[in-house]
C-alpha positions, 0 to 999 in steps of 0.5 A, spaced: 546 651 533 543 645 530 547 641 526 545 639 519 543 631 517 547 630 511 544 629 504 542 622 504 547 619 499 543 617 492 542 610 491 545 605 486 542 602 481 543 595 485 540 598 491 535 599 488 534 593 485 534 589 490 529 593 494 524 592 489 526 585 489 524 585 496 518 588 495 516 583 489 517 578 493 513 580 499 508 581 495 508 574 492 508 572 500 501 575 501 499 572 494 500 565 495 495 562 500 491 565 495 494 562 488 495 555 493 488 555 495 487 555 487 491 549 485 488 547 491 481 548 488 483 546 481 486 539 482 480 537 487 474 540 482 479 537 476 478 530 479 471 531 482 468 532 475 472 527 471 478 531 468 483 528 472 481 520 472 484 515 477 490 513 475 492 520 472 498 523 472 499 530 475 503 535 472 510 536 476 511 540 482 516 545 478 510 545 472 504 547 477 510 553 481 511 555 473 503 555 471 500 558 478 506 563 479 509 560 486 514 556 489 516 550 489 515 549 496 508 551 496 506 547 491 509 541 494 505 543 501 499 543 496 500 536 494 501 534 501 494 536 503 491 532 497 495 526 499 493 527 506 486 526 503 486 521 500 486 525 492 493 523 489 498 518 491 506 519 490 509 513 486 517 514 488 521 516 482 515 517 477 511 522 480 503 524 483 498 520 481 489 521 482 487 516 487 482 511 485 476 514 487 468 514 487 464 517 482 457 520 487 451 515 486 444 516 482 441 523 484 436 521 489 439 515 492 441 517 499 448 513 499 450 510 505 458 511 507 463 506 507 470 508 511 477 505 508 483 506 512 489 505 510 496 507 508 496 512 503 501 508 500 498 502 499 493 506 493 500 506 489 499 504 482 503 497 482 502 496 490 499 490 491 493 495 494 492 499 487 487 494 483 484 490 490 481 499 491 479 499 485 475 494 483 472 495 491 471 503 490 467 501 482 463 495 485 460 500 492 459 505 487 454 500 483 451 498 490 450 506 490 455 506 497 460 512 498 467 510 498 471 515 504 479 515 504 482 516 511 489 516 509 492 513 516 499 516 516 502 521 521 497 523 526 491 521 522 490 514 526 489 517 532 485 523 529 480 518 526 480 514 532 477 520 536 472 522 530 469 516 530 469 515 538 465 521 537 460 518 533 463 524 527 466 519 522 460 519 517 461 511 517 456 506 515 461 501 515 468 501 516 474 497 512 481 497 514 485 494 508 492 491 511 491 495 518 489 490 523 492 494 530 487 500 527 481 496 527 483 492 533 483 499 537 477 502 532 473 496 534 474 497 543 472 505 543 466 503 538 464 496 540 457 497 535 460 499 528 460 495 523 466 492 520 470 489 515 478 487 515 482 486 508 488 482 508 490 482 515 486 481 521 486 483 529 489 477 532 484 473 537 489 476 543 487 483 540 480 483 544 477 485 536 470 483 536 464 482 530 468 483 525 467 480 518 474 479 514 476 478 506 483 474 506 487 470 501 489 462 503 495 463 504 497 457 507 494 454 501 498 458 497 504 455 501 502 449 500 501 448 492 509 452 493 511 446 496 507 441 493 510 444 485 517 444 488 516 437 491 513 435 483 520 438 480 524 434 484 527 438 490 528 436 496 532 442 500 527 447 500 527 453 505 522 458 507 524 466 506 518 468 511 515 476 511 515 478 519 515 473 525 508 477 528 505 477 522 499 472 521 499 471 513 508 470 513 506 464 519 500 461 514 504 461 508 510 457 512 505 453 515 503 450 508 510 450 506 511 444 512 504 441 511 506 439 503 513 437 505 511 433 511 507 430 506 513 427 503 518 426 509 521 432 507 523 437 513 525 444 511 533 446 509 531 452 513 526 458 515 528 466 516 523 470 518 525 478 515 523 484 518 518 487 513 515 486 506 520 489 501 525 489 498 530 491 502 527 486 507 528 481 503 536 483 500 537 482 509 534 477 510 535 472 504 543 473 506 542 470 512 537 465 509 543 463 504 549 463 510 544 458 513 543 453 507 551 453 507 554 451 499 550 444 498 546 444 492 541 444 488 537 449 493 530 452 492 527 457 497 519 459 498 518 467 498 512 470 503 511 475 497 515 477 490 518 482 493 522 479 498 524 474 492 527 481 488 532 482 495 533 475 494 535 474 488 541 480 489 542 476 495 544 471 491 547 474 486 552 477 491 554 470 493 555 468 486 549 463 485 545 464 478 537 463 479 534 457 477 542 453 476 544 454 484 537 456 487 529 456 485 524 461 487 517 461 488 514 468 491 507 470 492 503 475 490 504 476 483 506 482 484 508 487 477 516 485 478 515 478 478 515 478 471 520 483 470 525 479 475 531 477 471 529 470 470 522 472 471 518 469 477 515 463 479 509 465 483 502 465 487 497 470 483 490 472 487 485 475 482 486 483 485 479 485 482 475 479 484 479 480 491 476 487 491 469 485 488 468 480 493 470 485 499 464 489 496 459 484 496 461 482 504 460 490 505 453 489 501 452 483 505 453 486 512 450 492 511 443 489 509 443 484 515 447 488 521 446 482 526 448 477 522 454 472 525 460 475 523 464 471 517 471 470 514 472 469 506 479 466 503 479 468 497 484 462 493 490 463 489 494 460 482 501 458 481 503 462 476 510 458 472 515 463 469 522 461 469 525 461 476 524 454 477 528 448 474 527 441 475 532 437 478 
């Protein structure tokens, strides 16, 4: 005789509780792609139609999870994509930002496309690439050009690398802002294409070929930090340089020694670091200043204003006061340097005029495409703070 099953027990109130949570929650899985896909949507129509302006602040991702009903992972995934594109920037510590972007040409005129590489970093507000694409994006737009950002981070460089070896990347013209290897390597699978190079250009052993460039003088640059630190009365004068294999670090340094040799002065000391940050600079300052030994007075060139940031920590942790024990000049006139405590003497290049004078070269190129190549220095201007003192 078959045994009778037992009666299920009835189920707690708990148990009940966390099926129905289950099952919420496997429903709200199967909702979001589709409220992902309209955050998505929103953001991209929002600043396509002008309501969300270059610049702009997006909401937090704990306010778009409240206001579209999803998690925060997902609306960090959402973001991600539209960093990716070019759309938003991240700013550390201060949220997500509109990127600066084209507004579409006059109805009827058939817009040619510029290709912009570059790091999605360098579009940054604060970062020294911010202002440059700005004035360059507003300037193309007048010239009736359309702008297309091509983030090169992860595997965006090579996934563009074959876009254009294919002839799918819809460009007209390509301009690479500070990646001369990209340009280098986008020149050989694409001989014909015309370019541009922004503040860094392929090195001649790179192979690179026929490309225009808008670049600063920086071994002017150099020159007038040495020449000012001669003029205050210094002798001991050292060179904080940015990496050993990077063109504007050696150009800066070579100015730097052409001024002092001018004067039978040799330079104390020369470090090189290994990049263009704050970190960088913190390294190798301490090292610069464990060369320079106790003797003062002292003054030391920066390559730009934020290794001179991680010198002024260096100095500061070995006890030495800026501008008493050591001078400082940087270069970029980057937003820290007025901030800097005492605020920074530095070289400044006109941002939006750099930016202007890359539009005109893409407009130049593009009405004569079988014009010899051609390399603009755009100049810099010694900007007086405080961190200089006269000996």
């Amino acid at each position: 005789m078959a045994r009778k099953k037992p009666a299920a027990a009835p189920k707690s109130p708990a148990a009940k509780a966390r099926k129905q949570a289950a099952a919420s929650a496997a429903a709200a899985e199967l909702r979001r792609p589709r409220a992902a896909a309209v955050l998505t949507g929103d953001l991209v129509s929002q600043i396509r139609s002008g309501e969300l302006a270059p610049g702009a602040r997006v909401l937090s991702g704990p306010a778009l999870a409240r206001r579209y009903r999803l998690s925060y992972q997902t609306v960090v995934r959402a973001l991600d994509e539209l960093v990716q594109r070019g759309l938003l920037v991240r700013q550390h510590g201060r949220g997500t930002f509109v990127a600066p972007r084209p507004t579409p040409p006059p109805e009827g005129k058939a817009a040619r496309t510029v290709l912009l590489a570059l790091d999605p970093r360098a579009l940054e507000r604060g970062r020294f690439g911010y202002a440059v694409v700005e004035a360059l994006d507003e300037a193309l737009v007048h010239a009736g050009l359309r702008l297309r950002y091509a983030p090169l981070s992860g595997p965006g460089e090579a996934a563009l690398l074959e876009e254009l070896a294919a002839g799918q990347g819809e460009a007209d013209l390509l301009l690479a802002f500070d990646r001369a290897v990209f340009l280098a390597r986008a020149l050989k699978r694409c001989p014909g294409l015309p370019a541009l190079a922004l503040h860094a250009a392929p090195k001649p052993e790179a192979g690179a070929k026929g490309f225009d460039a808008v670049l600063v003088e920086d071994a002017d640059g150099g020159r007038q930090a040495g020449s000012y630190l001669l003029a205050q009365g210094h002798q001991r004068i050292a060179y904080l340089g940015g990496p050993a294999d990077d063109a504007r670090a050696r150009d800066r340094g070579a100015g730097l020694r052409e001024a002092l040799a001018g004067q039978k002065v040799t330079p104390a000391a020369e470090r090189s670091s290994d990049g263009w940050d704050e970190g960088a600079g913190l390294a190798a300052g301490d090292l610069l200043l464990g060369d320079l030994g106790e003797a003062k007075p002292l003054a030391v060139f920066c390559a730009n204003d934020r290794l001179a940031a991680g010198f002024y920590r260096a100095a500061k942790a070995r006890g030495l006061e800026i501008p008493r024990d050591v001078s400082v000049i940087g270069f970029d006139d980057h937003e820290i340097a007025a901030t800097l405590s005492p605020p920074l003497t530095t070289l400044r290049l006109d941002r939006a005029e750099y930016g202007r004078a890359a539009a005109r070269a893409v407009t130049e190129r593009l009405a004569a495409p079988s014009k010899p190549p051609h390399t603009q220095r755009l100049p810099v201007l010694l900007i007086e703070r405080a961190s200089v003192r006269t000996v």
